[in-house]
N, C-alpha and C positions, 0 to 999 in steps of 0.2 A: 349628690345624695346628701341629705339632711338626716342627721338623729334628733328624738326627740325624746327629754326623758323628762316625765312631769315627777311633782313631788309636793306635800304639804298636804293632804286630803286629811282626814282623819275625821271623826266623831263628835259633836256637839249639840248643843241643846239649842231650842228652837230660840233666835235674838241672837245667836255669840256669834261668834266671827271666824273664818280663817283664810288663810293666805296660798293660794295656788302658785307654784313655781314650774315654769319647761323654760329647761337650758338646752340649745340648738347648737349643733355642732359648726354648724358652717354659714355660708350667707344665706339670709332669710328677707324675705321682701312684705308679707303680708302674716303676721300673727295670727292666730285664733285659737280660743276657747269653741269646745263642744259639750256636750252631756248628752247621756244618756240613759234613762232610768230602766228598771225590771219590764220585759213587755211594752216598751216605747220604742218608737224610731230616735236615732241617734238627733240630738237638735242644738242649732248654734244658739250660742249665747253671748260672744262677744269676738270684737275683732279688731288689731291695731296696724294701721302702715308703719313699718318699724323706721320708713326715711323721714318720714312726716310727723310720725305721732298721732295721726288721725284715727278718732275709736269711733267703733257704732257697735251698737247692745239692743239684743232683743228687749222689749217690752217690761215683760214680768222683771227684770233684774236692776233695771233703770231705776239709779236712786241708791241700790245698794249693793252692786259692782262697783269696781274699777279695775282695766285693765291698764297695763302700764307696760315699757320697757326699758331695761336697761342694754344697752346697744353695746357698751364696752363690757359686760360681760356673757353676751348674747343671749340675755334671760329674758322673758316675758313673766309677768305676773298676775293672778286675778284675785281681786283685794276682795273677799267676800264679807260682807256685813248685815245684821238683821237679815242671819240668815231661816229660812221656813221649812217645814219637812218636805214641800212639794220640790225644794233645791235637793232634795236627795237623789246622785246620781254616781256613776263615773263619769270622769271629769276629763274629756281627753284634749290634747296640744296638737293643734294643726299648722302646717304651714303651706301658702299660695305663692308660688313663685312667678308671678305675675297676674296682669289683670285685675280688675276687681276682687277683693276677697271674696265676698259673697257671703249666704245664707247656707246653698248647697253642698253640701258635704262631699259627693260625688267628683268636685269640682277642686277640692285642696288637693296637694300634691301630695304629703307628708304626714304622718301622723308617730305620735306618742303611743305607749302602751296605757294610760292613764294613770287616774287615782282615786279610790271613792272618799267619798264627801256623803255621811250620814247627819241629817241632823232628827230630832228627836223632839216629838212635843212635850 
């Protein structure tokens, strides 16, 4: 069993920046980033092999994501910048204990309770 507790969401104006943090209780093999907006299906946004460091990022985020890990203190982070009000979501922390990460959410093992991330034109 994995806990997953994210933290860092909070409010900003459309260009500023902020820092998503989920700290992971135990071993974790595959990271991810999801969101969510009001009346949307839940949708990935970013993913890292925590043995490798290997990251892949949907589309729209490319350029001003970065997902990152630190392994020795089993955190994951998603560095957000020039951020847009369409980034307005909850922000939730997945983990894939094997396999491909993937896209499908159906498919990660673990989840966070999230964080929202408003930004504001």
């Amino acid at each position: 069993q994995v806990q997953l507790v994210e933290s860092g969401g909070g409010s900003v104006q459309a260009g500023g920046s902020l820092r998503l943090s989920c700290a992971a209780s135990g071993y974790t093999y595959c990271m991810g980033w999801f969101r969510q907006a009001p009346g949307k299906e839940r949708e990935w946004v970013a993913d890292i092999y925590t043995a490798t460091g290997y990251t892949y990022y949907t589309d729209s985020v490319k350029g001003r994501f970065t997902i990152s890990r630190d392994n020795a203190k089993n955190t994951v982070y998603l560095q957000m910048n020039s951020l847009k009000p369409e980034d307005t979501a909850m922000y939730y922390c997945a983990e894939r204990s094997s396999g491909f990460c993937g896209t499908t959410s159906a498919l990660w093992n673990y989840w966070g309770r999230g964080t929202q991330v408003t930004v504001s034109s």
